[in-house]
GULUMGU-347661 format. One record per atom (N, C-alpha, C, CB): atom name; z, y, x. Coordinates in nm, 2 decimals. Each point is the difference from the previous one (the first is absolute). Glycine has a CB too. Layout:
// residues N
<site CA <Z Y X>>
...
// end
This chain:
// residues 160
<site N <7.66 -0.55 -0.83>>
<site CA <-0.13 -0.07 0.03>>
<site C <-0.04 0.05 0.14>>
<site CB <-0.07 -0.02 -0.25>>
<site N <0.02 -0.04 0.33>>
<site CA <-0.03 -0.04 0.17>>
<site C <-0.15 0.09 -0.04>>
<site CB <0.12 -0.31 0.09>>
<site N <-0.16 0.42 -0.01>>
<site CA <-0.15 0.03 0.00>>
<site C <-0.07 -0.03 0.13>>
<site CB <0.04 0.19 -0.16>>
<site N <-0.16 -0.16 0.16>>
<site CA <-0.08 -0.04 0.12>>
<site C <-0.08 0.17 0.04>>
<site CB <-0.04 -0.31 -0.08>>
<site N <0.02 0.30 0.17>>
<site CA <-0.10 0.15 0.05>>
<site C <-0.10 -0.01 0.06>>
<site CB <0.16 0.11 0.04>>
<site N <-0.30 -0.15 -0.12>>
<site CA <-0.13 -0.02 0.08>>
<site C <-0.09 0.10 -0.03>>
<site CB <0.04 -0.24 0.01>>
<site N <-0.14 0.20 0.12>>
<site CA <-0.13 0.11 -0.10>>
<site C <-0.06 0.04 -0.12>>
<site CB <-0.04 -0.06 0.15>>
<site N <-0.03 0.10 -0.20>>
<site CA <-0.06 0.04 -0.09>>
<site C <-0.11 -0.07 -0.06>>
<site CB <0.10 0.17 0.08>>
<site N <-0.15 -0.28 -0.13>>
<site CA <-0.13 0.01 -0.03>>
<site C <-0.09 0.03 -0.10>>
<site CB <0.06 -0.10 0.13>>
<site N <-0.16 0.06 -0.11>>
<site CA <-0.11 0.09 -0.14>>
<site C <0.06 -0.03 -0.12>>
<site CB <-0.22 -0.03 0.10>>
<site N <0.23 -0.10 -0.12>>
<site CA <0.03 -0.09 -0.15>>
<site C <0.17 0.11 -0.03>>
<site CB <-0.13 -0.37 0.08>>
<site N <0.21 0.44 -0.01>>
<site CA <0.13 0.05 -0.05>>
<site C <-0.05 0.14 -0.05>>
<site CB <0.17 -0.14 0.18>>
<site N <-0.26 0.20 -0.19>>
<site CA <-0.06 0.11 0.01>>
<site C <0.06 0.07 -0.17>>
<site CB <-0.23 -0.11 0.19>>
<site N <0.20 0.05 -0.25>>
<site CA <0.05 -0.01 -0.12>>
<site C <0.18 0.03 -0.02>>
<site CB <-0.22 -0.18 -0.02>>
<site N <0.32 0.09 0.03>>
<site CA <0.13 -0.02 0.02>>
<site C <0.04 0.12 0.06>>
<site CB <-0.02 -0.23 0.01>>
<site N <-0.07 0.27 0.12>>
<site CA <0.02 0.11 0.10>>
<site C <-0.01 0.15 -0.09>>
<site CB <-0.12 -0.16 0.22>>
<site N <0.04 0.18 -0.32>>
<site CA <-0.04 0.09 -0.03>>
<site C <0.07 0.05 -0.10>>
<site CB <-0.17 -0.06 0.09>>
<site N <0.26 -0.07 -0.15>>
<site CA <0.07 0.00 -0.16>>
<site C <0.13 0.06 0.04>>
<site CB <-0.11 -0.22 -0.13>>
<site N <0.18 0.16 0.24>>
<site CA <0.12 0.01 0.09>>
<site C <-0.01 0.17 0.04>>
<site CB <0.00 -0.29 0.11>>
<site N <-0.13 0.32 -0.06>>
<site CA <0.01 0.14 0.04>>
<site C <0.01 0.10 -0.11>>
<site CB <-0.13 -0.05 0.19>>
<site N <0.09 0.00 -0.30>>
<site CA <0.02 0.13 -0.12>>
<site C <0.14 -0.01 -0.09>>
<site CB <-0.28 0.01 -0.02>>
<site N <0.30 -0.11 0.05>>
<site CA <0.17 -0.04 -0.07>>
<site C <0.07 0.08 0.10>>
<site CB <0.00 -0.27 -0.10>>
<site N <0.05 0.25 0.23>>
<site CA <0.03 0.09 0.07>>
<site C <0.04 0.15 0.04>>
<site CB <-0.08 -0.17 -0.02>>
<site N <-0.10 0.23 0.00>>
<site CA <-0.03 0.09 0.01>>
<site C <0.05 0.07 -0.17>>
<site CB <-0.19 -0.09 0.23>>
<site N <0.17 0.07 -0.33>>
<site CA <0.07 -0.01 -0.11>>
<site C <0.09 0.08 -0.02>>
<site CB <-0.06 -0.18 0.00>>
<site N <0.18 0.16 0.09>>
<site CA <0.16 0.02 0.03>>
<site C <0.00 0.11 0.00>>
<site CB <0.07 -0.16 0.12>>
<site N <-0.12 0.23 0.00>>
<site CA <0.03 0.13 0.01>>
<site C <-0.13 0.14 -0.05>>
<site CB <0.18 -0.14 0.20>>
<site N <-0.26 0.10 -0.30>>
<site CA <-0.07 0.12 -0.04>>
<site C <0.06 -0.04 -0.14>>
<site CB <-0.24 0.05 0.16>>
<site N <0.30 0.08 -0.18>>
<site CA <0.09 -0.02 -0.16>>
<site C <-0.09 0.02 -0.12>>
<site CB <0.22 0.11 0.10>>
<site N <-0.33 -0.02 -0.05>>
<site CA <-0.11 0.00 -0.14>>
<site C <-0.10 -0.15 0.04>>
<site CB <-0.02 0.33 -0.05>>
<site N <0.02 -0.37 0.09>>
<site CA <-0.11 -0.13 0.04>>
<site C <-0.06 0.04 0.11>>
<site CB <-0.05 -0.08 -0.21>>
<site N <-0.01 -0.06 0.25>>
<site CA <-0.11 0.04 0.13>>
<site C <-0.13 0.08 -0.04>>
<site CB <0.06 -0.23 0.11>>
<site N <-0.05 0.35 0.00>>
<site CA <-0.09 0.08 -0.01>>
<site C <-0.15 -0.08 -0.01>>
<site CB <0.18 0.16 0.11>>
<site N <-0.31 -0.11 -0.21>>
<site CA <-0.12 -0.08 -0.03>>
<site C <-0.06 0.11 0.13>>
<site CB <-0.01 -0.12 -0.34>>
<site N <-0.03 0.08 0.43>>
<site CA <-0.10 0.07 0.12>>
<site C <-0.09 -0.10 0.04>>
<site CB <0.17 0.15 0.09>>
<site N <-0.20 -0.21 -0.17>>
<site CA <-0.11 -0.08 0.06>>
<site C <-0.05 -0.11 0.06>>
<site CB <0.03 0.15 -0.01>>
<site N <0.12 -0.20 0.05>>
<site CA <-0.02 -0.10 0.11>>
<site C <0.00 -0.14 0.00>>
<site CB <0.09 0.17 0.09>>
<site N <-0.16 -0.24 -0.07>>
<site CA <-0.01 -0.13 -0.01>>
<site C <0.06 -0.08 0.06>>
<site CB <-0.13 0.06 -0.05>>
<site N <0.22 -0.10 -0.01>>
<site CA <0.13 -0.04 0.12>>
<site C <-0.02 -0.15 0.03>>
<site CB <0.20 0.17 -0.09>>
<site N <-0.32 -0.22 0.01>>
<site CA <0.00 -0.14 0.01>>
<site C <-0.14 -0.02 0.13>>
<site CB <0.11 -0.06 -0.31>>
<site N <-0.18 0.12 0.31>>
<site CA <-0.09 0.04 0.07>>
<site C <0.09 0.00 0.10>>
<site CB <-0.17 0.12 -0.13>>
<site N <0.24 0.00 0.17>>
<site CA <0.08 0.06 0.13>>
<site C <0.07 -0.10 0.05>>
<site CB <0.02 0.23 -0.08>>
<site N <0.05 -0.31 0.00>>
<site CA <0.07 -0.13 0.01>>
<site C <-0.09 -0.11 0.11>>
<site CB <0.10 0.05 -0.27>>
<site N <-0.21 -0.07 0.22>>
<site CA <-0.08 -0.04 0.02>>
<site C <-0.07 0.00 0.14>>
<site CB <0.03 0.03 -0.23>>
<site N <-0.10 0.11 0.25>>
<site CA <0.00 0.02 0.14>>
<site C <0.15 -0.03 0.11>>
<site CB <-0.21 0.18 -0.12>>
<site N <0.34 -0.12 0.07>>
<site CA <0.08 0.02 0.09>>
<site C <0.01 -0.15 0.01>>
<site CB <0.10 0.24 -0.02>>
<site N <-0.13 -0.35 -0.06>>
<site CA <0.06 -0.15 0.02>>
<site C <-0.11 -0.04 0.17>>
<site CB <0.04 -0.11 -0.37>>
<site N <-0.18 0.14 0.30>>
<site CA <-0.13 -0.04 0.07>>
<site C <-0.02 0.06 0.12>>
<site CB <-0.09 -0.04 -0.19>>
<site N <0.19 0.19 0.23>>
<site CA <-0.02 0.10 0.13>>
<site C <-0.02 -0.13 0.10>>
<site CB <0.17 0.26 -0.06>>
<site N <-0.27 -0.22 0.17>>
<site CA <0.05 -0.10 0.12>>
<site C <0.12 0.08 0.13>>
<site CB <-0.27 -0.13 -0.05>>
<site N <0.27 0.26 -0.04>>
<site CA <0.08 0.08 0.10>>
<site C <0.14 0.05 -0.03>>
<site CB <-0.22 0.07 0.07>>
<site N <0.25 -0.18 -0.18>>
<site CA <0.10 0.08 -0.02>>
<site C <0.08 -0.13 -0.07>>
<site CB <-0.12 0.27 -0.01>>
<site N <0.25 -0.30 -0.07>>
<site CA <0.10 -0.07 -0.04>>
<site C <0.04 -0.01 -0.13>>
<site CB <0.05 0.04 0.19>>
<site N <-0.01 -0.14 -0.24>>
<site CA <0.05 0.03 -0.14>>
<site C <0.10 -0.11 0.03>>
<site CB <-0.21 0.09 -0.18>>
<site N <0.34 -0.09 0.11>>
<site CA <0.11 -0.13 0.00>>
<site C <0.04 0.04 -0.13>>
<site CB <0.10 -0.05 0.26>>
<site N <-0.08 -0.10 -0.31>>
<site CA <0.06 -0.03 -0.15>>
<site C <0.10 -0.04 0.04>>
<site CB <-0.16 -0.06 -0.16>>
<site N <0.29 0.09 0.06>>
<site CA <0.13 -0.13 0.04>>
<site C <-0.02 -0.05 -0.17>>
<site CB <0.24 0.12 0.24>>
<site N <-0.26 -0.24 -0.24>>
<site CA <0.03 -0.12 -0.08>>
<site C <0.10 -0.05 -0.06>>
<site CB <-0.12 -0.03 0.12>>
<site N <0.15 0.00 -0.23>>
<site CA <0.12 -0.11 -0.05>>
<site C <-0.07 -0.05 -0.10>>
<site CB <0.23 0.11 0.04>>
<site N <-0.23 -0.27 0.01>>
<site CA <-0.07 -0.11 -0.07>>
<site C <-0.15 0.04 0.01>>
<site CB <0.20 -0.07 -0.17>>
<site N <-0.28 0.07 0.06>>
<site CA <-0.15 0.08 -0.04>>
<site C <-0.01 0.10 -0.02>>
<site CB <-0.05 -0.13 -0.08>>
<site N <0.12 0.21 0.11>>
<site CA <0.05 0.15 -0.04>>
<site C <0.00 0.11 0.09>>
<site CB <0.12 -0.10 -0.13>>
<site N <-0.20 0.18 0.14>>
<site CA <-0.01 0.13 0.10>>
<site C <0.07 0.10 -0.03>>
<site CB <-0.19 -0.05 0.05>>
<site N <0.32 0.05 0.03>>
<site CA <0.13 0.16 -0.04>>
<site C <0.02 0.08 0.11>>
<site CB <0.17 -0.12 -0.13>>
<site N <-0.25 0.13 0.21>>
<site CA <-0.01 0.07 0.06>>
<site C <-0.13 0.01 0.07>>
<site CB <0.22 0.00 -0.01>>
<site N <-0.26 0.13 0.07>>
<site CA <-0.14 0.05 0.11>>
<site C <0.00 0.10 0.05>>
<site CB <-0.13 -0.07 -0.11>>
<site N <0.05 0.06 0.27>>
<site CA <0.01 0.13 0.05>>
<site C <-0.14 -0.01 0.05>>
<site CB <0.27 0.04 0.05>>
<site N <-0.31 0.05 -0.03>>
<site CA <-0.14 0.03 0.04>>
<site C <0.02 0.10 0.13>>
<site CB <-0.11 -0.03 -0.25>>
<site N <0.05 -0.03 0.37>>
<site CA <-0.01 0.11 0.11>>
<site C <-0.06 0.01 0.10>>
<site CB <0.14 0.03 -0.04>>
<site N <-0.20 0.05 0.10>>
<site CA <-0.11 -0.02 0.12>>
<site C <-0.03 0.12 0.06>>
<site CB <-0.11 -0.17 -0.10>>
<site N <0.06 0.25 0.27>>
<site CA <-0.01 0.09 0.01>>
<site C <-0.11 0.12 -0.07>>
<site CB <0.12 -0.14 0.15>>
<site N <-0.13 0.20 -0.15>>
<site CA <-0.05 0.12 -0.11>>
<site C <-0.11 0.07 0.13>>
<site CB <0.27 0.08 -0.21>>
<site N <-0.41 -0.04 0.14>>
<site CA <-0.06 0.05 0.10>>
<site C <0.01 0.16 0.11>>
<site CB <-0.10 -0.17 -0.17>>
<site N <0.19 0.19 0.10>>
<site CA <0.03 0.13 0.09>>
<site C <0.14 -0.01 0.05>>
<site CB <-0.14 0.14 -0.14>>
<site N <0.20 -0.23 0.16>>
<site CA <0.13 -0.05 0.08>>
<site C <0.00 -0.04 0.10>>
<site CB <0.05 -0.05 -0.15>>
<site N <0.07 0.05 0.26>>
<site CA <-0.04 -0.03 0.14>>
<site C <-0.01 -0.20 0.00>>
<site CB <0.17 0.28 0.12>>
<site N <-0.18 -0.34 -0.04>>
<site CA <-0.04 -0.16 -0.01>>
<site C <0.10 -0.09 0.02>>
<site CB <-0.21 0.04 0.08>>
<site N <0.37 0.07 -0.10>>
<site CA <0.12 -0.11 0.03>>
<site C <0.05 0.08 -0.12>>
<site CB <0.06 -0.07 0.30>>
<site N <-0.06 0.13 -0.42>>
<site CA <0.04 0.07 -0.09>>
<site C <-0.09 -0.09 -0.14>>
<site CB <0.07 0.25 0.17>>
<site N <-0.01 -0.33 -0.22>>
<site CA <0.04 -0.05 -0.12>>
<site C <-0.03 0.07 -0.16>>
<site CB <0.17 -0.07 0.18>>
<site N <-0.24 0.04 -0.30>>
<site CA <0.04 0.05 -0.13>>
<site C <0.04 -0.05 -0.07>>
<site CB <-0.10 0.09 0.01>>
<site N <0.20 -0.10 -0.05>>
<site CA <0.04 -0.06 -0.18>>
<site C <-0.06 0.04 -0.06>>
<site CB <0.17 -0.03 -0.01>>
<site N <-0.28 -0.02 -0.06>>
<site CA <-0.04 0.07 -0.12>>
<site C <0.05 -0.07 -0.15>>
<site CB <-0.22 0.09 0.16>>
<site N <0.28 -0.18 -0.16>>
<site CA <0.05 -0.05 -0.14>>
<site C <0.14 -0.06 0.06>>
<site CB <-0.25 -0.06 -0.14>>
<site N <0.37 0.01 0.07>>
<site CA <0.13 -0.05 0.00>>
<site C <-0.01 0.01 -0.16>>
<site CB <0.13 0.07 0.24>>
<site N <-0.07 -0.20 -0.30>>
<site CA <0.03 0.01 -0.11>>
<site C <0.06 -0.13 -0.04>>
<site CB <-0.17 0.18 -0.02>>
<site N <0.29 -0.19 0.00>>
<site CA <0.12 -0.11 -0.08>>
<site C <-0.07 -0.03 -0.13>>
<site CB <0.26 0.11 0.08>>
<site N <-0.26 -0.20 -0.17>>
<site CA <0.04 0.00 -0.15>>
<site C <0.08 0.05 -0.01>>
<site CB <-0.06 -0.16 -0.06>>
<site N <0.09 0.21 -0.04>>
<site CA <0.15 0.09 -0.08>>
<site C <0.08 -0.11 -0.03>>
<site CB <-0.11 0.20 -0.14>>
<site N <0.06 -0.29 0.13>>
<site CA <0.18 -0.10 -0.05>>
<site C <0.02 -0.09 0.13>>
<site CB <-0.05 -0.07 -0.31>>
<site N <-0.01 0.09 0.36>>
<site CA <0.04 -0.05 0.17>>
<site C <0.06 0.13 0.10>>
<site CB <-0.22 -0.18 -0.01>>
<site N <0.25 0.27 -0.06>>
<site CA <0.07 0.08 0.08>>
<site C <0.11 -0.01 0.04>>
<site CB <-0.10 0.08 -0.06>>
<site N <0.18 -0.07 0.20>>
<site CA <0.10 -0.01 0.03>>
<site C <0.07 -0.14 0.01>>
<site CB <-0.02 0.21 -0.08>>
<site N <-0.15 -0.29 0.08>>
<site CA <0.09 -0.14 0.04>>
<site C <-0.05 -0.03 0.15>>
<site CB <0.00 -0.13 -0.25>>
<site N <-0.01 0.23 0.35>>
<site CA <-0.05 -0.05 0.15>>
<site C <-0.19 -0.01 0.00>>
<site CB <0.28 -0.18 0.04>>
<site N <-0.32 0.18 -0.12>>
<site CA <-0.14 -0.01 0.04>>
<site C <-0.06 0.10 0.05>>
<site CB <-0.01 -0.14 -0.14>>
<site N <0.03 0.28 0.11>>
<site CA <-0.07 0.05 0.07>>
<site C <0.03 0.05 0.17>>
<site CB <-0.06 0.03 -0.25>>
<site N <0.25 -0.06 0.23>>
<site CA <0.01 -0.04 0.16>>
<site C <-0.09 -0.08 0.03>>
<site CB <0.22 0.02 0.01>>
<site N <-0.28 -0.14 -0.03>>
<site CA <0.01 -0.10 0.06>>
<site C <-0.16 0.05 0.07>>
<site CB <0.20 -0.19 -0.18>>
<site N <-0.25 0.21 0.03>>
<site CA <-0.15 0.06 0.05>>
<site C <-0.01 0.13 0.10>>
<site CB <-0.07 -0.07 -0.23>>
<site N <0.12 0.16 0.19>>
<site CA <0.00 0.11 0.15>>
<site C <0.03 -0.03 0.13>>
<site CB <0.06 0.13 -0.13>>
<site N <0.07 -0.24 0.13>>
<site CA <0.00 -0.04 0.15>>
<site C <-0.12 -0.09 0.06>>
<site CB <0.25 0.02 -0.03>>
<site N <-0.33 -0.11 -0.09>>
<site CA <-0.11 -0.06 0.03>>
<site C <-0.13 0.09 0.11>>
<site CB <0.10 -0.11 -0.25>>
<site N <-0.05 0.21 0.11>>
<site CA <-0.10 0.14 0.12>>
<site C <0.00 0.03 0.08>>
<site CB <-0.01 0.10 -0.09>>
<site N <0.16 -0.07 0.10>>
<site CA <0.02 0.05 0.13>>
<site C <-0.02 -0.08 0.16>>
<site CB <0.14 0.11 -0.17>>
<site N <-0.15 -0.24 0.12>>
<site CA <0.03 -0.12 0.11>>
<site C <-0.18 -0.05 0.02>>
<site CB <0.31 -0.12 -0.10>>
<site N <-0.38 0.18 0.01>>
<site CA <-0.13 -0.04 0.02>>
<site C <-0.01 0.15 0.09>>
<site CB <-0.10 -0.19 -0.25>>
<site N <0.11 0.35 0.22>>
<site CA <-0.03 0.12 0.07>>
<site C <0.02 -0.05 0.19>>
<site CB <0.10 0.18 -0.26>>
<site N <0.05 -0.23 0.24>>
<site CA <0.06 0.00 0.15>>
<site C <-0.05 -0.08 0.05>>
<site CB <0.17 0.07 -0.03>>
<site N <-0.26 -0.20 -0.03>>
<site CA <-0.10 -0.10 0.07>>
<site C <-0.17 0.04 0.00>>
<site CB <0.18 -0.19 -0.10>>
<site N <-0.16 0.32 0.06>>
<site CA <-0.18 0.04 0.04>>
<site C <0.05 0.12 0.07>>
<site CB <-0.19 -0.08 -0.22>>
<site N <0.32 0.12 0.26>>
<site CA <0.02 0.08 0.11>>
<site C <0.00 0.15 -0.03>>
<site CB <-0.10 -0.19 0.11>>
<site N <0.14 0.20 -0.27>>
<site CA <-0.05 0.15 -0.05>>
<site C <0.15 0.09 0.03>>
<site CB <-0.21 -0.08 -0.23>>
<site N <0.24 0.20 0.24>>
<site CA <0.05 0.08 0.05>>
<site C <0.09 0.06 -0.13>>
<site CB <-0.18 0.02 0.22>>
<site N <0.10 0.01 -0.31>>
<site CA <0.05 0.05 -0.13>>
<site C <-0.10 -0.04 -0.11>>
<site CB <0.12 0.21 0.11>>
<site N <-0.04 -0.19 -0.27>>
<site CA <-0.07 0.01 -0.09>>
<site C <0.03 0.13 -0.09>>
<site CB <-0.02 -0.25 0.03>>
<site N <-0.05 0.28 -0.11>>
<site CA <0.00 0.10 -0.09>>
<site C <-0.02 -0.08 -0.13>>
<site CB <-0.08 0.18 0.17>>
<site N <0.11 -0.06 -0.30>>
<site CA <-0.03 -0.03 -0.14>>
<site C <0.04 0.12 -0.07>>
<site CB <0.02 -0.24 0.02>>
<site N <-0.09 0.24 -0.14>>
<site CA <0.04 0.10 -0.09>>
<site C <0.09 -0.04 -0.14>>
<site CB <-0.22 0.10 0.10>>
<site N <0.28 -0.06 -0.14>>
<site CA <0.06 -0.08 -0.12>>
<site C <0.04 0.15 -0.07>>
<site CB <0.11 -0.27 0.12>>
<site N <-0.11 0.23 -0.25>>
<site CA <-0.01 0.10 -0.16>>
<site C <0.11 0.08 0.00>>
<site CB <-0.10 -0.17 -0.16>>
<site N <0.13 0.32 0.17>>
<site CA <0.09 0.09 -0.05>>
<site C <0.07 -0.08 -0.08>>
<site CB <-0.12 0.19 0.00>>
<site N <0.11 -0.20 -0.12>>
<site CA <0.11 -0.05 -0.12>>
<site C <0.03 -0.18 0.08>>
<site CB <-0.14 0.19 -0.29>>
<site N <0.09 -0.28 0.37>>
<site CA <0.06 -0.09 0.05>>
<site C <0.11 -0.01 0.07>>
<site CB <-0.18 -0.03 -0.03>>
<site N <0.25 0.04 -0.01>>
<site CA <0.19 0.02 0.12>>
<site C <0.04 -0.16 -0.05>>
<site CB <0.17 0.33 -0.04>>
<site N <-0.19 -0.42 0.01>>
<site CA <0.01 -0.10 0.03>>
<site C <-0.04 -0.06 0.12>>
<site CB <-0.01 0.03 -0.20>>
<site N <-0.10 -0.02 0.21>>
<site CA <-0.11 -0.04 0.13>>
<site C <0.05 0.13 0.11>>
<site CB <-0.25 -0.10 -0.17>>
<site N <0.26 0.20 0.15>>
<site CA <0.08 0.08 0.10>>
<site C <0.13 -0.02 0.09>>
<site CB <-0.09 0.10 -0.15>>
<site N <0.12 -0.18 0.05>>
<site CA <0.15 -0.04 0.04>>
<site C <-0.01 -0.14 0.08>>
<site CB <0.11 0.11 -0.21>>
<site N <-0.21 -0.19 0.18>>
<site CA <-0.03 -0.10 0.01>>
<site C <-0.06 -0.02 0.15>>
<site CB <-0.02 0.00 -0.25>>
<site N <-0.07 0.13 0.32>>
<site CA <-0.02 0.01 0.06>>
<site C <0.07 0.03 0.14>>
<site CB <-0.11 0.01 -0.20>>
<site N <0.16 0.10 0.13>>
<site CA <0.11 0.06 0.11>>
<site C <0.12 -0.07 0.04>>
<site CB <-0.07 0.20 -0.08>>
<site N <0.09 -0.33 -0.02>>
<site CA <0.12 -0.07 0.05>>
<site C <-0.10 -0.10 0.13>>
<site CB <0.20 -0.01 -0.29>>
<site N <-0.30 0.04 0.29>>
<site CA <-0.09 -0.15 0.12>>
<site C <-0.02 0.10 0.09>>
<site CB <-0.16 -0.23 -0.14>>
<site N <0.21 0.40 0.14>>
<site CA <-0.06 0.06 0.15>>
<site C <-0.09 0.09 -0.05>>
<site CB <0.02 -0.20 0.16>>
<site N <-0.08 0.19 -0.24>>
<site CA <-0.11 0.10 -0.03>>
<site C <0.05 0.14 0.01>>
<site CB <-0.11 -0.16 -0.15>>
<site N <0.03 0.27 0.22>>
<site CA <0.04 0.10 -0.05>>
<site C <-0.10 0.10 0.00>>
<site CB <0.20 -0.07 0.06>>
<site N <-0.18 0.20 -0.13>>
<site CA <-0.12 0.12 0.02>>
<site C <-0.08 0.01 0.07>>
<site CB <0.09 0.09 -0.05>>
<site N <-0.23 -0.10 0.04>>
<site CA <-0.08 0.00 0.12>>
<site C <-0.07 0.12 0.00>>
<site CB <-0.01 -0.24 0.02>>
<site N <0.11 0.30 0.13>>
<site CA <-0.01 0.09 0.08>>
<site C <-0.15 0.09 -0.02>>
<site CB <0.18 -0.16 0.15>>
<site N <-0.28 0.01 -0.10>>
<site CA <-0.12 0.12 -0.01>>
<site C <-0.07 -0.01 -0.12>>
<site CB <-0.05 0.00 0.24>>
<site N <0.11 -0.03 -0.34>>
<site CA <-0.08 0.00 -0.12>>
<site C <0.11 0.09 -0.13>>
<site CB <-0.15 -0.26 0.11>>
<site N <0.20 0.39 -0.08>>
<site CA <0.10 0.04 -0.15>>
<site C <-0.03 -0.02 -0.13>>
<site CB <0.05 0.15 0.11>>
<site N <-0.02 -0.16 -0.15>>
<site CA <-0.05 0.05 -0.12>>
<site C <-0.06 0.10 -0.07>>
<site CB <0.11 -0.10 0.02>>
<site N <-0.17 0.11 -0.13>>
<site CA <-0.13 0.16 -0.02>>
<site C <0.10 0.00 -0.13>>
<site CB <-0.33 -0.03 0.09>>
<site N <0.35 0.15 -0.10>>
<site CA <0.01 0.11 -0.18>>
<site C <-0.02 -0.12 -0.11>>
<site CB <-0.17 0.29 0.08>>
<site N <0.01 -0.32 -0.09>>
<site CA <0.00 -0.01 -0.10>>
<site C <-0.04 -0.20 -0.03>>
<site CB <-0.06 0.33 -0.02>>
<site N <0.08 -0.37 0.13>>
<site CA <0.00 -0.14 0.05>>
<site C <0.13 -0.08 -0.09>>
<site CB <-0.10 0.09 0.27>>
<site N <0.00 -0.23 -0.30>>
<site CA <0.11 -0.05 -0.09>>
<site C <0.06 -0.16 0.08>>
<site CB <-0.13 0.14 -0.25>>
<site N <0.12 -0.14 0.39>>
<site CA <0.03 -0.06 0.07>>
<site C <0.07 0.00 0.11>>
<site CB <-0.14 -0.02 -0.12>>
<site N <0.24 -0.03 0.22>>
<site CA <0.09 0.01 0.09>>
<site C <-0.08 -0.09 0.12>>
<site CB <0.23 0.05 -0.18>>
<site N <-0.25 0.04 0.27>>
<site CA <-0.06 -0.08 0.12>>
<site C <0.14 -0.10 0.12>>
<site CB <-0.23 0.24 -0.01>>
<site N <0.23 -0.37 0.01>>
<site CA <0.12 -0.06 0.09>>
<site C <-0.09 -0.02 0.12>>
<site CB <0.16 -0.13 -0.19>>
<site N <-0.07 0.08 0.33>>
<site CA <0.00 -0.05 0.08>>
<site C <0.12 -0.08 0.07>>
<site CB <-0.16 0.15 -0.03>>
<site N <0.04 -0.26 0.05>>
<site CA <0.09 -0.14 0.04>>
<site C <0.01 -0.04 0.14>>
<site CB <-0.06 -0.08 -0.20>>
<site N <0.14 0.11 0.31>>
<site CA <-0.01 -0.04 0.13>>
<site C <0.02 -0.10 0.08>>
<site CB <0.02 0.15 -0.03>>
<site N <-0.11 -0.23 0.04>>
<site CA <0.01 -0.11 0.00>>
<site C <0.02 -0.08 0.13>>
<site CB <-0.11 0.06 -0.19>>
<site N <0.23 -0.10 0.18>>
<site CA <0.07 -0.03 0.15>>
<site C <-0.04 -0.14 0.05>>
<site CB <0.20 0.14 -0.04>>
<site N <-0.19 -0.17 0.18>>
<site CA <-0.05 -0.17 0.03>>
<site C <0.12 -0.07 0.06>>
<site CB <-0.25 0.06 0.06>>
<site N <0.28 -0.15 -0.07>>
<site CA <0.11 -0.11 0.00>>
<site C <0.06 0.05 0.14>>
<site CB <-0.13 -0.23 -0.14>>
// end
């Protein structure tokens, strides 16, 4: 099936939110941790940011993929955040989330940004792998802490 990769809007907020916990799902083996967070809310704002991005990729009525990203307030103004990537699980490994990261990347190198960063889950080596096969790698000024359950990347982001 043929997908499409457009923005985000309010009315997907929902779809967006169901997709992120199926996902996210995968790799916490006791379940998603309960901290609080309102992801449909959070969804919500990151759809409505004016400063910031969200892309779905599509097949038919169907949202299987999203990424959410925009710069972060303590970042330099050509430096980038991923703060969400996330496939469906049964769309894995069919090209979509290629399809969607290079999306990113081709929107970064058209607002002229230099690099991106992201964090992604200890126990995710999926997405690790996933990563590092598009270039991602350790970022330098950000290591990792002891007791941190997260891997800081960096993405350098080259122009044509």
């Amino acid at each position: 099936m043929t997908h499409t990769i457009r923005e985000a809007v309010p009315a997907d907020v929902e779809a967006v939110t169901a997709l992120h916990g199926r996902a996210r799902a995968t790799y916490y083996p006791d379940g998603i941790p309960r901290d609080g967070s309102d992801w449909l809310a959070n969804w919500r704002t990151a759809i409505e940011r004016p400063d910031g991005q969200v892309l779905c990729a599509v097949e038919g009525d169907r949202i299987v993929a999203v990424a959410s990203f925009r710069t972060p307030p303590d970042a330099p103004a050509d430096t980038v955040k991923l703060f969400q990537f996330h496939v469906d699980p049964d769309r894995w490994r069919g090209g979509i989330g290629t399809a969607l990261h290079t999306e990113c990347v081709e929107r970064w190198r058209a607002e002229g940004r230099a690099a991106a960063v992201l964090d992604v889950h200890v126990d995710n080596r999926r997405a690790q792998a996933f990563y590092a096969r598009r270039g991602w790698v350790p970022d330098p000024e950000n290591p990792p802490a002891e007791d941190d359950h997260h891997l800081f990347l960096r993405f350098f982001v080259k122009g044509e």
